[in-house]
N, C-alpha and C positions, 0 to 999 in steps of 0.2 A: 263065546269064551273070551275074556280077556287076557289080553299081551300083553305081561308084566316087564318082558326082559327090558335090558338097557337102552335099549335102540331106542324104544318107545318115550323113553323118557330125556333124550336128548344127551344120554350117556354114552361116549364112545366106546368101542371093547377096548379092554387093558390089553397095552400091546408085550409081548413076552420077554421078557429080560432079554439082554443084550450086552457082549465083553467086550474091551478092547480089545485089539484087532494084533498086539504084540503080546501085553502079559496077559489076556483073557480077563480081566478086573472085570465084574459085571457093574456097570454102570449106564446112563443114560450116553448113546451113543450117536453117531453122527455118520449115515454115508458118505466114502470116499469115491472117487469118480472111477475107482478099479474095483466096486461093490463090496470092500471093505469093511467093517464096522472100529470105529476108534471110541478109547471117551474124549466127551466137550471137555471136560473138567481142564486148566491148562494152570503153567507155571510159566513164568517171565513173560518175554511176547509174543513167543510164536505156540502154539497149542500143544500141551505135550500129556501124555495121559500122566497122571497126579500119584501114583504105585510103580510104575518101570522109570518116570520119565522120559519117556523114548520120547523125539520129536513127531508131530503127527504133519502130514505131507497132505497138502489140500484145502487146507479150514485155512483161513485167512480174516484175521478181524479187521474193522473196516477202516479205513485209513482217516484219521481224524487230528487235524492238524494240533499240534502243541498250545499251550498257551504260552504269550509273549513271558520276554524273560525281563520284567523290569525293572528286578528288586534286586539283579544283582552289583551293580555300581554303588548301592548306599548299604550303610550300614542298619542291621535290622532296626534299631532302636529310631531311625528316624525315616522310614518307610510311610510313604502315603498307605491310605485303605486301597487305593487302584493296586501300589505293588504286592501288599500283603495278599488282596484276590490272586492276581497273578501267583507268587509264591504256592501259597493253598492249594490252588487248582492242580499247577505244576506235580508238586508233590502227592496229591492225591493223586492223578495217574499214574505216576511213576511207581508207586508204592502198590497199588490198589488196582493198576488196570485202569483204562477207559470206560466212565460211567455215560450214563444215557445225557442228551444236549439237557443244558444246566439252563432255569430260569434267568435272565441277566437282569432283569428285575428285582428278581427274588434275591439274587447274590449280593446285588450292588446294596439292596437295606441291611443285608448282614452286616459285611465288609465296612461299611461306613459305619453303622452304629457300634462294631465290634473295638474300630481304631477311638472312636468317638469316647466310649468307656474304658478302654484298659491306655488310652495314649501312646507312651512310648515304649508300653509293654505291650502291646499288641505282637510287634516281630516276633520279639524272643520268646514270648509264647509260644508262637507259631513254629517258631524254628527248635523252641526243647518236642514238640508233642512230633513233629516229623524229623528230627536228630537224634535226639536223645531216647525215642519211645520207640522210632522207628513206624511211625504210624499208626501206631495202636496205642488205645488209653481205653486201661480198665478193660482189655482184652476184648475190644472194638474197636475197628475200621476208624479212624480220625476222619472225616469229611467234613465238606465245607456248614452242611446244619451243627457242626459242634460249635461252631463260632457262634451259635446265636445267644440270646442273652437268657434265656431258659439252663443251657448250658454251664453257664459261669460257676454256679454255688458247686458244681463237680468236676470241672477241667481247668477255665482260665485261672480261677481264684485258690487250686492248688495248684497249679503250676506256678502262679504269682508268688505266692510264698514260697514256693520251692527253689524261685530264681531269687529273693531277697533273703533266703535262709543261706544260700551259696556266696553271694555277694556279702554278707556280714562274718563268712567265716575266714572269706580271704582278705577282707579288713584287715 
């Protein structure tokens, strides 16, 4: 006779829904060290379930140092690509939370090619899409691959206009 079930096929069993541990939300949940269940889901920095807000007492994300603050001594419009990364990066955690360790390879060809084409619109780019958007464009996360040059024909080059349609009106 053949074993069909899950086991066989390298399928774990589905484990059975689970609430938070305050307002009962059924969500993907996390043991506390007093055998608890909370949700992951979190708001600001410290983990709080995403329906009560209650703060969750336990979970701790992992300490991951800031990025330097280089950009802010000059004025946006005449920012190297090094400050505008810095900037970028900054504000994506701030806004977004701490993402997984970032290629510095892969950052430094954006960053560069990014300052490279837009010049001294580079900044105020950067500074309307996390000031003025508050970190979302087009009701998506801004991160650091928006800056690439795929990008442009949908973010930089209407914000570009957006910032020279502002600028001719206060002309």
């Amino acid at each position: 006779m053949l074993d069909l079930s899950d086991a066989v096929y390298g399928k774990a069993a589905t484990p059975e829904p689970v609430t938070c541990g305050v307002c009962h939300h059924p969500s993907n949940s996390h043991p506390l060290q007093d055998g608890a269940r909370v949700c992951t889901r979190t708001l600001g920095e410290l983990p709080s379930c995403a329906d009560c807000a209650a703060p969750l007492r336990g979970l701790r994300r992992p300490d991951v140092a800031p990025p330097p603050a280089t950009d802010l001594m000059d004025a946006s419009d005449d920012w190297t690509w090094q400050q505008l990364r810095d900037y970028v990066v900054r504000a994506v955690a701030e806004r977004h939370g701490p993402g997984p360790k970032a290629d510095e390879i892969k950052q430094t060809a954006i960053f560069k090619s990014f300052s490279a084409r837009w010049g001294r619109l580079a900044g105020p780019i950067a500074r309307f899409a996390f000031e003025q958007q508050d970190g979302y464009w087009r009701s998506a996360p801004v991160t650091v691959t928006r800056f690439c040059k795929g990008s442009d024909p949908y973010f930089a080059q209407l914000i570009a206009d957006r910032l020279a349609a502002g600028l001719q009106r206060s002309a």
